[in-house]
C-alpha positions in Angstrom: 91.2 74.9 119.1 90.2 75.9 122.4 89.7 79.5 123.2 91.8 81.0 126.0 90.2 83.6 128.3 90.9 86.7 127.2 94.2 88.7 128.3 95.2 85.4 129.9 98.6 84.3 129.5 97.9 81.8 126.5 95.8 84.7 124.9 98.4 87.2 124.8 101.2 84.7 123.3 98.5 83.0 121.0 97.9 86.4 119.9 101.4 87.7 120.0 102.5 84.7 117.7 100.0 86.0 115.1 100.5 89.5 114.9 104.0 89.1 114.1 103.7 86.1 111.8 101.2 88.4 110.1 103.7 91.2 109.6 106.6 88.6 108.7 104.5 87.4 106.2 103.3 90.7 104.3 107.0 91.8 104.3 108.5 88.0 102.8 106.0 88.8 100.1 106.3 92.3 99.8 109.7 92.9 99.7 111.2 89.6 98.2 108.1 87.8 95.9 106.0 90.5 94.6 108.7 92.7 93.1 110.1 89.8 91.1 106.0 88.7 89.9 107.1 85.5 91.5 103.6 83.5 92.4 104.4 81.3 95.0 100.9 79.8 95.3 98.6 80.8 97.5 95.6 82.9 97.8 98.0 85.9 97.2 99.5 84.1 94.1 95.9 84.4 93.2 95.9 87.6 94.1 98.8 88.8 92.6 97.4 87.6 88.9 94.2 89.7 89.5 96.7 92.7 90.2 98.1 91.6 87.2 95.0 91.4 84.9 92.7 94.0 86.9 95.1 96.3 88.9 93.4 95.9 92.1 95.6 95.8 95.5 96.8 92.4 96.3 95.9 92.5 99.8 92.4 92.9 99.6 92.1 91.0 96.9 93.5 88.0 99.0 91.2 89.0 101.8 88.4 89.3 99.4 89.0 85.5 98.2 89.9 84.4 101.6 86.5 85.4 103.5 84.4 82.0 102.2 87.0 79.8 103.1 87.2 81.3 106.9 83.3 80.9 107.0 83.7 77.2 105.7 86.8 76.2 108.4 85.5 78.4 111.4 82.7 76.2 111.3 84.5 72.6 111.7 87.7 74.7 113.5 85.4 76.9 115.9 84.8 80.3 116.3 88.4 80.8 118.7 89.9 79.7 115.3 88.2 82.6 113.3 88.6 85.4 115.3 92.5 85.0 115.3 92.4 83.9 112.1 90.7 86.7 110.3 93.3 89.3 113.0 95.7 87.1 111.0 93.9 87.7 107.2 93.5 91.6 108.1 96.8 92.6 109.3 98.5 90.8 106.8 96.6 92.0 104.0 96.6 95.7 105.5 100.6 95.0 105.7 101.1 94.3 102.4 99.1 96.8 100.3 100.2 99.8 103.4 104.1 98.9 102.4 102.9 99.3 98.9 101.9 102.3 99.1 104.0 103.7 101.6 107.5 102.3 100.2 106.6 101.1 96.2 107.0 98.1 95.2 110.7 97.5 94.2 113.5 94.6 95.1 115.6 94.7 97.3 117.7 91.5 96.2 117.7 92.3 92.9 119.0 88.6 91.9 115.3 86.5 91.4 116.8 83.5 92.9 118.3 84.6 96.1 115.1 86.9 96.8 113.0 83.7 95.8 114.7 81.9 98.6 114.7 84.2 101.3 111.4 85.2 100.5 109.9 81.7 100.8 112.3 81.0 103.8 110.7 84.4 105.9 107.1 83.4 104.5 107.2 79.7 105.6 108.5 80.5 109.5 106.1 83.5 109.2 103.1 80.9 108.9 104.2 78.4 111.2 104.1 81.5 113.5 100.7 82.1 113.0 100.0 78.3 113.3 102.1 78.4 116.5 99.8 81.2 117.7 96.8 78.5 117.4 95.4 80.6 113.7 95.8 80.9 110.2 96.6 82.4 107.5 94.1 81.5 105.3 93.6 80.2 101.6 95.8 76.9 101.0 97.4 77.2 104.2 94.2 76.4 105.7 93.1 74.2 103.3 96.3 72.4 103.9 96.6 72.1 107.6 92.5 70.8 107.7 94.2 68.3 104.7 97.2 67.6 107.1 94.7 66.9 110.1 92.7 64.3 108.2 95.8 62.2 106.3 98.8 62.7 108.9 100.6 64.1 106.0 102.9 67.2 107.0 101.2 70.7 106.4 104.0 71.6 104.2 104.1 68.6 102.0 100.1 69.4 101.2 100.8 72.9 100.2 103.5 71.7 98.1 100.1 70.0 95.9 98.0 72.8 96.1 100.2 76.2 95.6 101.5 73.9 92.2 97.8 74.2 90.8 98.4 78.0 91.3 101.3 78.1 89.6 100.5 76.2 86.6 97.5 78.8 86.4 100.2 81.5 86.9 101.9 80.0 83.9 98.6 80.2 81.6 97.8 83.8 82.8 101.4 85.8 82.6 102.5 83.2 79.5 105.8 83.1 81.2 107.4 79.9 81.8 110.3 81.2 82.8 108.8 82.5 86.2 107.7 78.8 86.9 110.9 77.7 87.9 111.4 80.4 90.7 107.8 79.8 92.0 108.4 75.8 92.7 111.5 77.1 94.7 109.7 79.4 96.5 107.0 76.9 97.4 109.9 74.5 97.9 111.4 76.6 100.7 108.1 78.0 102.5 107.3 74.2 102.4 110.5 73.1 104.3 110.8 76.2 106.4 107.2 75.7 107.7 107.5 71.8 108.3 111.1 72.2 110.0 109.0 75.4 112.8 106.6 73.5 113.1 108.9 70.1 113.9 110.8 71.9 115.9 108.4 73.5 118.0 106.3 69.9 118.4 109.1 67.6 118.8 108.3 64.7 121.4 110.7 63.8 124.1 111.7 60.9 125.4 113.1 59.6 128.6 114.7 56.1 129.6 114.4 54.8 133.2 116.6 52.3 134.1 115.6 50.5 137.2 115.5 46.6 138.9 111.4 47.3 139.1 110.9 48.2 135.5 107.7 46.3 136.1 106.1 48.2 138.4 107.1 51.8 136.6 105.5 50.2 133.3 102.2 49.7 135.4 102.1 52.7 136.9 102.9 54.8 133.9 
């Protein structure tokens, strides 16, 4: 990506679209995943089974995991691409261990299915925000979109492959197989709430000229 001068226009929004992805994203997981020990994939799936086995905080775990991999893209994506992206890893990851600690960690949609849902609807928009915002959020959803860049296939649909590795090791680790179920929903929805932002925000338009001299307009354009 190309990096906007700063406190220009396109700065401000870029940056403005990742600080509140950022947010939206610590508070889909905090308040609608992580209560439920739903692992969605992800780096803070991965995360959230070091909690698990280690008690350490799950966002800087996740930031912990997710500094080789910026190192490794900010290199091929440029260094515009890191800085927002690691504004992106840090405020996310500050977000969801400060409501932690500030609030607990409890439901607040105490049916597993609903808060599955909402919670992977809220996360997907909230990282086609950051996207939007010309960043990341790190872990598979950057592997996924450098994935996406190379094969045409949609962002989503290459998380969908990746976060199920995670939860198959979810599935070894917490010997639950009754959580698996509710994480392949939850990567269903972020998966089909980030393609349809994303879609949405790069639809192409079209426009049809009728006209006697439809040779000359094809030339021109």
């Amino acid at each position: 990506f190309a990096t906007a001068p700063i406190l220009s226009r396109e700065w401000l929004v870029n940056h403005a679209w990742v600080v509140a992805g950022s947010l939206a994203m610590a508070a889909g997981y905090h308040f609608f995943i992580i209560p439920h020990l739903v692992v969605p994939g992800g780096i803070i799936g991965l995360a959230q089974l070091i909690n698990h086995l280690l008690g350490w905080p799950v966002g800087l775990t996740a930031l912990v995991i997710n500094v080789p991999i910026l190192i490794l893209a900010s290199r091929v994506l440029g260094p515009g691409f890191g800085v927002k992206t690691v504004l992106s890893m840090v405020i996310g990851s500050l977000a969801i261990d400060g409501l932690a600690a500030w609030l607990g960690i409890r439901p607040i949609i105490p049916d597993i299915l609903v808060s599955t849902v909402f919670g992977g609807v809220v996360i997907g928009v909230a990282v086609a925000m950051i996207i939007r915002g010309k960043a990341n959020a790190g872990g598979t959803s950057l592997v996924a979109q450098l994935i996406s860049r190379l094969t045409r296939v949609p962002t989503g649909r290459v998380m969908l492959w990746v976060d199920g590795a995670v939860v198959l090791a979810s599935m070894i680790i917490l010997r639950d197989l009754k959580a698996a179920p509710y994480a392949i929903i939850g990567i269903y929805a972020i998966s089909r709430s980030l393609d349809a932002f994303l879609n949405g925000l790069d639809a192409s338009k079209a426009l049809m000229i009728i006209s006697d001299k439809h040779e000359e307009i094809r030339q021109v354009i």
